[in-house]
C-alpha positions as CSV (number, residue, x, y, z in Angstrom):
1,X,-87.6,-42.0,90.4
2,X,-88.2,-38.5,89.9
3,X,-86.6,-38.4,86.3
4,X,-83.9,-40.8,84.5
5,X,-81.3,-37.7,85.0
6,X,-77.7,-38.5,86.7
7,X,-78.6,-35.5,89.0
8,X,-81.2,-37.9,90.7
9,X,-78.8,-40.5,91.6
10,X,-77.3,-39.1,94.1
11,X,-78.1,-36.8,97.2
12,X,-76.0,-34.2,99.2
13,X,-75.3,-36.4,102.8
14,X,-74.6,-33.5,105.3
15,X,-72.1,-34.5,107.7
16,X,-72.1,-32.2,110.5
17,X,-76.4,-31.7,110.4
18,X,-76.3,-35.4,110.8
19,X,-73.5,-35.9,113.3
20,X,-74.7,-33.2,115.8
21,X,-78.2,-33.7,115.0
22,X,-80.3,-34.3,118.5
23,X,-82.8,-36.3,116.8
24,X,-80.1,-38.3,115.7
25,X,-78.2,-38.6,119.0
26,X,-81.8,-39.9,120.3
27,X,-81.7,-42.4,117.9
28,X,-80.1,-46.1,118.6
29,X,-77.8,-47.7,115.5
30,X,-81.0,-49.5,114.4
31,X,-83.3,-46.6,114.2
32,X,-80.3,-44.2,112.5
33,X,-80.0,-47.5,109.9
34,X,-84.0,-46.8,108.7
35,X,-83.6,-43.4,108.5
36,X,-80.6,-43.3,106.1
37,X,-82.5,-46.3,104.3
38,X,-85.7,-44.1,104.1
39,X,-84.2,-41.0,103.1
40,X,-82.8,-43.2,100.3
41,X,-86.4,-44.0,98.6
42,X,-87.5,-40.6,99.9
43,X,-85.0,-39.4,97.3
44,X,-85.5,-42.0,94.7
45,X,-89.3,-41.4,95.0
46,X,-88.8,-37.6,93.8
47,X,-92.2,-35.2,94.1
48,X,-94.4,-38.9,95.0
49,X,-92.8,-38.9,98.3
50,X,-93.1,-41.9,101.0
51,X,-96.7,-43.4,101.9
52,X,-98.2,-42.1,105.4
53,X,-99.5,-45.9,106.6
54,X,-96.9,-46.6,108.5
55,X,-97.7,-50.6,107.3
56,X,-96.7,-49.5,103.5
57,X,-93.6,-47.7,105.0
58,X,-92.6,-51.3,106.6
59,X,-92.4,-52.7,103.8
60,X,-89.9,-50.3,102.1
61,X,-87.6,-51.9,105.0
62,X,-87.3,-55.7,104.3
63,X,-85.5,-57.8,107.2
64,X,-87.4,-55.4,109.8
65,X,-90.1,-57.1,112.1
66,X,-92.5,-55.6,113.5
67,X,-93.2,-51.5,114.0
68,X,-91.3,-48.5,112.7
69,X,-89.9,-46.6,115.8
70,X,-92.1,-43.4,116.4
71,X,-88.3,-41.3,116.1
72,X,-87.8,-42.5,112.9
73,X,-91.7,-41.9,111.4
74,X,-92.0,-38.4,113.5
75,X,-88.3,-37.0,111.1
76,X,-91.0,-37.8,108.0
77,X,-93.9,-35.7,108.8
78,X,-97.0,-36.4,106.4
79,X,-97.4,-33.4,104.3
80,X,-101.0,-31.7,103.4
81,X,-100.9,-34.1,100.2
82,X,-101.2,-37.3,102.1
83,X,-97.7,-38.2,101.4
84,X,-94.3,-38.6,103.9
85,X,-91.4,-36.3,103.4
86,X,-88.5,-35.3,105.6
87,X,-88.6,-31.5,104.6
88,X,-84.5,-31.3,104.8
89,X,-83.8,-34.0,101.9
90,X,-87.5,-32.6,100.1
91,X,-85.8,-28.8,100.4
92,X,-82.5,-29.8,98.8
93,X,-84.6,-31.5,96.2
94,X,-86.4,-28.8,95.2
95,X,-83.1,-26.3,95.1
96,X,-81.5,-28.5,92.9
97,X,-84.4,-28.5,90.2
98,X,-83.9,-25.0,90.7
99,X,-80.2,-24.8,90.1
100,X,-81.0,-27.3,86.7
101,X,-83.3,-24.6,85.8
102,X,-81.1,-22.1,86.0
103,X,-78.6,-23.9,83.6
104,X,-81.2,-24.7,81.4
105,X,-81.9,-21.0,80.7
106,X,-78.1,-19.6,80.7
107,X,-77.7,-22.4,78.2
108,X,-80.3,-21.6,76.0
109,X,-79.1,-18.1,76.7
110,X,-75.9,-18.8,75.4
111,X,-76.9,-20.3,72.1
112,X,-79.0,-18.1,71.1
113,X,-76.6,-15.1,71.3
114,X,-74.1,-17.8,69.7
115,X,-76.5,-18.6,66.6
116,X,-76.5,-14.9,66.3
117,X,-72.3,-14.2,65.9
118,X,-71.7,-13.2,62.0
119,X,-68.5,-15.3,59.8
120,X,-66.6,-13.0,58.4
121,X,-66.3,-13.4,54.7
122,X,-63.1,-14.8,52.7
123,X,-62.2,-11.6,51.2
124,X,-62.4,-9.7,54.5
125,X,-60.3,-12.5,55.7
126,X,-57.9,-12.4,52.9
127,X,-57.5,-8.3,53.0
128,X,-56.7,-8.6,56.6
129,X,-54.0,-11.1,56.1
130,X,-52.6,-9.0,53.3
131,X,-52.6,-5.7,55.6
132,X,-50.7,-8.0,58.4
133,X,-47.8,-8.7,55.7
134,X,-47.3,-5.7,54.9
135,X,-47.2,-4.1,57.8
136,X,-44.5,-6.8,59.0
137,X,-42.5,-6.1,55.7
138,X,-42.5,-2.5,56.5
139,X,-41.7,-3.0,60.1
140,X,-38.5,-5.9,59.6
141,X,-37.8,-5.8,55.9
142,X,-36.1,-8.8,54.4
143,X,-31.7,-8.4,54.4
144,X,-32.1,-7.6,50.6
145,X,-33.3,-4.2,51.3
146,X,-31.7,-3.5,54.4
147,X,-28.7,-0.9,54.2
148,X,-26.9,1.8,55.9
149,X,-28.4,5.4,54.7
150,X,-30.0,4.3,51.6
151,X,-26.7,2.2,50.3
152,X,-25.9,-1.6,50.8
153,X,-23.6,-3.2,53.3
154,X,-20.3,-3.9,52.5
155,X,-19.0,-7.2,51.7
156,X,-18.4,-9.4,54.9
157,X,-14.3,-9.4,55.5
158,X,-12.0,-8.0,58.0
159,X,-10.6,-3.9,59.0
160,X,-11.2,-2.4,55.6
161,X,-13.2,-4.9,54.2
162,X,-10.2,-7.2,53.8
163,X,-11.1,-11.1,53.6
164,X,-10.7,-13.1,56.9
165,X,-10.5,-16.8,58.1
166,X,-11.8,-15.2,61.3
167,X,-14.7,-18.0,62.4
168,X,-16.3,-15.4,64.3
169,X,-17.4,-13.4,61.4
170,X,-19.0,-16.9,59.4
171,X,-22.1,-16.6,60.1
172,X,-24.5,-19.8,60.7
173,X,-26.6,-21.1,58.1
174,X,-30.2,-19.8,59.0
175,X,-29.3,-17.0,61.0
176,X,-30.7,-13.5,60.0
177,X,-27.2,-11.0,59.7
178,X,-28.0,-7.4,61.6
179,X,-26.2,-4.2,59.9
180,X,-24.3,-2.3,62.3
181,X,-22.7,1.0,61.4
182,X,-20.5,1.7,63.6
183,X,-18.0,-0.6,65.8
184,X,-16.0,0.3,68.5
185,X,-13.0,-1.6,67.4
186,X,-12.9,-1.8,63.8
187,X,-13.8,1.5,63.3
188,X,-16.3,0.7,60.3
189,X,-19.4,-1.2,59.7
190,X,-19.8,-4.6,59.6
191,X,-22.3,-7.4,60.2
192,X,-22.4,-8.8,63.6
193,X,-23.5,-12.4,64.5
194,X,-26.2,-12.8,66.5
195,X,-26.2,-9.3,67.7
196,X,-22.8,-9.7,69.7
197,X,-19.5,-10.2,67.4
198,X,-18.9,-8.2,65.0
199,X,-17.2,-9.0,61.9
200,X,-13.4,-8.6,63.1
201,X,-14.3,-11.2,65.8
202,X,-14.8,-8.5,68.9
203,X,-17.8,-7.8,71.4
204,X,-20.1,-5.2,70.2
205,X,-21.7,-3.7,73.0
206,X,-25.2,-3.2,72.3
């Protein structure tokens, strides 16, 4: 075997080269049943490639008597090495030590340029994460310092600022209150929940 890689357990099979294949058509069942076989060791054999006595080449077929058929030796030519080789399966071989190769080197490619990316220190870290919350702060400041025109919002109740059991204007445990100046139908500011009621209990149109 050419190497003790996964890649070399297996080989492309191409279904329509061998299904409209005239060498193949030529070819009864027995003959197309050595060929697959052969192309089989040819594979597992790797660069060594198949013996050219025809006698050695029998034997790589147990359960055959006598001769090879000349259509199945004539698809493995002998090459100028002295070895056999059908130069379709010997072709993909050699493309796909190519392809490897070509992983191989974007691989070490890639870790090179990796081994080369600098950490950023802890106090870089740290004075971006301190820049981020302030910039947040500044942007959606807690409800402590939010008011209307520098003062604070009145105290939640109804027209007037008058208490109410309204259930509307309760607002949910958890839920951040928005200060609206102006509504419609109260005629003052109030809070309103979630954006839509306002504190006497009507739609504020947004």
């Amino acid at each position: 075997m050419a190497g003790d890689d996964d890649l070399w357990l297996w080989y492309k099979f191409w279904v329509d080269r061998w299904l409209l294949s005239r060498h193949v058509m030529a070819m009864d069942w027995a003959e197309r049943g050595l060929f697959v076989h052969l192309l089989c060791h040819q594979w597992r054999e790797g660069a060594h490639g198949l013996p050219a006595d025809p006698c050695e080449l029998r034997e790589m077929c147990p359960g055959w008597d006598g001769d090879l058929p000349q259509r199945v030796l004539d698809r493995f030519p002998v090459a100028p090495d002295g070895r056999r080789r059908n130069t379709k399966l010997e072709d993909e071989r050699e493309a796909r030590i190519a392809r490897r190769r070509r992983y191989q080197a974007a691989g070490s490619k890639g870790g090179r340029v990796s081994g080369k990316r600098s950490v950023a220190p802890a106090s870089l870290k740290r004075r971006s994460s301190d820049a981020g919350a302030r910039e947040k702060r500044e942007r959606d400041p807690p409800l402590s310092e939010r008011g209307v025109e520098g003062g604070s919002p009145p105290a939640q109740g109804g027209a007037g600022g008058a208490p109410t059991d309204d259930p509307a204007s309760h607002q949910p445990f958890g839920r951040r209150r928005v200060w609206d100046p102006g509504c419609p139908h109260c005629g003052g500011g109030r809070y309103r929940q979630n954006g839509a009621l306002c504190n006497c209990g009507r739609y504020v149109e947004e």
